[in-house]
N, C-alpha and C positions, 0 to 999 in steps of 0.2 A: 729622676727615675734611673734604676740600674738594671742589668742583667741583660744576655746577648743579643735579647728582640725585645724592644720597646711596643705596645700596644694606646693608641692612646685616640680619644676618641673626639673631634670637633665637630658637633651637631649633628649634618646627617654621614659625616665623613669620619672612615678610620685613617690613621696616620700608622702603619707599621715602620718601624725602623731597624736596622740590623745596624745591632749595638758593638761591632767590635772594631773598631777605627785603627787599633793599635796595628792589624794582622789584614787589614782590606777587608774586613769584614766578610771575612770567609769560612765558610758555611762550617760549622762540628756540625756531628750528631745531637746537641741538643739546640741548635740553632733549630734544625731543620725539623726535628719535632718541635719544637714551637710554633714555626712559624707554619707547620699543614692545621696546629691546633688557631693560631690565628687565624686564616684562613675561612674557617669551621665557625668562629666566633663572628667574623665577619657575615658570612652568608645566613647565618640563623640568624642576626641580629634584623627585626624588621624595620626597625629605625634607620638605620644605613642604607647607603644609596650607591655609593662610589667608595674604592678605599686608593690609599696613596703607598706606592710601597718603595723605601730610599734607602741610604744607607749614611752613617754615623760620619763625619768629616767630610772633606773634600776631596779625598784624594782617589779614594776608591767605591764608588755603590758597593760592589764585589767582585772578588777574584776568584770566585767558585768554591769549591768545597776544600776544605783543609788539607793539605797537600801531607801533613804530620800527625792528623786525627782521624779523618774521614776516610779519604783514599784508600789506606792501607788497610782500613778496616772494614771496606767493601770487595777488597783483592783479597784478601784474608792472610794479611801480611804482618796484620795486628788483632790480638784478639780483643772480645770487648774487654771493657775495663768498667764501667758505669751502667745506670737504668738506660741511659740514655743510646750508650752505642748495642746493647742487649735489643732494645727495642728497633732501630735500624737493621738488626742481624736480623731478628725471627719473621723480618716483613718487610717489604718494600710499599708500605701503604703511604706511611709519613712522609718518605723522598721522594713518591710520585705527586701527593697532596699537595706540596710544599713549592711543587711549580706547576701543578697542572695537567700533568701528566697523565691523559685521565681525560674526565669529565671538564669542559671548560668554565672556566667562574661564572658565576648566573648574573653578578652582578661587574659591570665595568671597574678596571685596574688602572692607574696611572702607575707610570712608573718616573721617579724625581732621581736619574742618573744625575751623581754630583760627585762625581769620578770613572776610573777607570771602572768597565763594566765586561767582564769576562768569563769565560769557560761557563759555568752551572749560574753564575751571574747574570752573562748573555741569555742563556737559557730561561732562564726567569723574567728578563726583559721579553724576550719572543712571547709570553703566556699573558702579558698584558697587551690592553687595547690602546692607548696612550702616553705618549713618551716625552720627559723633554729632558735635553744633556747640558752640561756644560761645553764649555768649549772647548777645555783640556782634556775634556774626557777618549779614552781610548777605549776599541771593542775587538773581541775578539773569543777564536774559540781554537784556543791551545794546546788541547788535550793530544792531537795525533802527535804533538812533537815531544809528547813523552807517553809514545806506544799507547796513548790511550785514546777511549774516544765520548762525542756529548753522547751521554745516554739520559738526557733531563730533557726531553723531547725536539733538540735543536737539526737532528737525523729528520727530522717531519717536519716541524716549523719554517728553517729558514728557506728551503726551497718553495715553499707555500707564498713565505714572503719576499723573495729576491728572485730574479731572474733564474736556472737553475747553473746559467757558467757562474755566474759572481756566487752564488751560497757553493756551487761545489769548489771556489778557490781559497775562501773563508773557509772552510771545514778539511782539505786538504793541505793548505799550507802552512794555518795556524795563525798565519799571520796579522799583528793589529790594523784597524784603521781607522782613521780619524773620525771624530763628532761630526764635520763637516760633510766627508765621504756618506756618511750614515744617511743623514740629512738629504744629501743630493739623492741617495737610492730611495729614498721614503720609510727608511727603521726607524726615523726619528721623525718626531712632529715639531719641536723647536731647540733650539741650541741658542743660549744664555751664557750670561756671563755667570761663572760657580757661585756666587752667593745670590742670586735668584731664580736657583734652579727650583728650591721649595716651593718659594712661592709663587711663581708661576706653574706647576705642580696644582698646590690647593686651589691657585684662582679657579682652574678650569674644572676643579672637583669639585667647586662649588657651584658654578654653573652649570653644571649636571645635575646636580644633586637639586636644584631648584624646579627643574623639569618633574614632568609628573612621572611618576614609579614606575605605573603598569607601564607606559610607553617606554621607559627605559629599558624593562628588564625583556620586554616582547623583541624589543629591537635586537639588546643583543644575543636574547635567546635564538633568536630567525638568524640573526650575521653568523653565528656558532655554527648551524645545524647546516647551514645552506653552502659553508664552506667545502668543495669537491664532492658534494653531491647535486645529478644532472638537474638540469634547472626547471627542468617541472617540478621538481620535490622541493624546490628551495620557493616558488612560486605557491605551492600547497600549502607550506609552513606560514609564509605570510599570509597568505587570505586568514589562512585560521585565525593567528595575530590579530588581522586586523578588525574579524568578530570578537575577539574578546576586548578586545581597546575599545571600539566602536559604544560596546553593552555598556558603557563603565561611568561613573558620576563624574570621574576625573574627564571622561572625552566630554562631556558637557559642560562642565567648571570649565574649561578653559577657552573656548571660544566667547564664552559666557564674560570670564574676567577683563579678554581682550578688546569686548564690544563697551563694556563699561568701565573701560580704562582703568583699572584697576588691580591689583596682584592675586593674581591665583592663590585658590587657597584647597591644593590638592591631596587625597586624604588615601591613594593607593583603594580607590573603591570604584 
């Protein structure tokens, strides 16, 4: 397969990949319209459960958006040139789709860091639920040290998800830090040696994906909605969840399977 986003589909799991290993695999405007149209492809698909989203080599998952394509032609320092940067000018729909920015995925994200993961990279890592790095991988978010800043939701996310001294030292001084460091704060859920960053990656999308649907997407629609909203709303949201879970073939198949030792055979009803 060729072209800057790979889309590729293994049972009930998508495999997205960002195809440009040459450059860190750093976002153009038709990356990024691709990948909010992946995304889109992902979520309507009712076969899909989990999708995995990584990047092309080892060296880099991403280094953010195109420092020679994209950048200057959001500063408007470049005018368009293509469909592609035209449609990034008249609408900010595709670069907000593209990590999340927005509405949160209905369905659970891994993300298979199998390098350095940076600026609008980082960003995109914050917008999934599950993470696993290599061990050389480096993170960070760069932007202030060239007058700029994250505007792909990392201003909201990382204080959400870090303590708010360590997200405002990451976002003021730019500076990298280690798989390890990530790891010890909780941004990471495993750090691997780089050539089983995949596949440890898919395993755990597969044992998602094996779990029954409704409970899947209830779950993470409640963990979405309840996040810094006061906890009777997040307590409301579940009860409802758990009338709709409760009503369902799949809440019945599975206790059902478990009692007679045998594999769930659950069907999203």
């Amino acid at each position: 397969m060729t072209g800057p986003l790979l889309y590729e589909i293994r049972d009930a799991i998508a495999l997205i990949t960002l195809n440009r290993p040459e450059r860190h695999n750093a976002l153009t405007p038709e990356m990024i319209c691709r990948l909010a149209e992946a995304f889109d492809r992902f979520e309507a698909d009712p076969a899909l459960r989990v999708a995995v989203v990584t990047g092309a080599g080892q060296k880099s998952f991403c280094s953010g958006g195109d420092l020679e394509r994209t950048l200057p032609l959001l500063s408007g320092a470049r005018a368009p040139e293509d469909a592609w940067d035209q449609r990034l000018v008249d609408s900010h729909d595709a670069l907000f789709r593209s990590n999340f920015k927005g509405p949160p995925a209905r369905k659970p994200l891994i993300a298979a860091l199998n390098g350095h993961c940076l600026a609008g990279g980082f960003e995109l890592m914050l917008a999934t639920d599950i993470r696993v790095a290599s061990e050389s991988a480096r993170f960070g978010l760069p932007e202030v040290q060239h007058a700029l800043i994250p505007f792909a939701g990392a201003l909201v996310r990382l204080p959400q998800q870090l303590p708010q001294a360590l997200a405002m030292e990451m976002l003021l001084t730019g500076d990298p830090v280690t798989a390890e460091r990530m790891a010890a704060l909780g941004l990471i859920n495993h750090v691997v040696e780089a050539d089983a960053v995949l596949d440890k990656a898919l395993a755990i999308a597969d044992r998602i994906a094996r779990n029954g649907p409704l409970a899947i997407a209830e779950i993470k629609r409640v963990t979405d909605f309840a996040r810094g909203r006061p906890q009777v709303e997040g307590f409301a949201a579940e009860t409802e969840a758990m009338a709709r879970v409760m009503a369902s073939q799949d809440a019945r198949e599975g206790p059902a399977a478990f009692m007679q030792k045998r594999p769930p055979r659950y069907r999203g009803l």
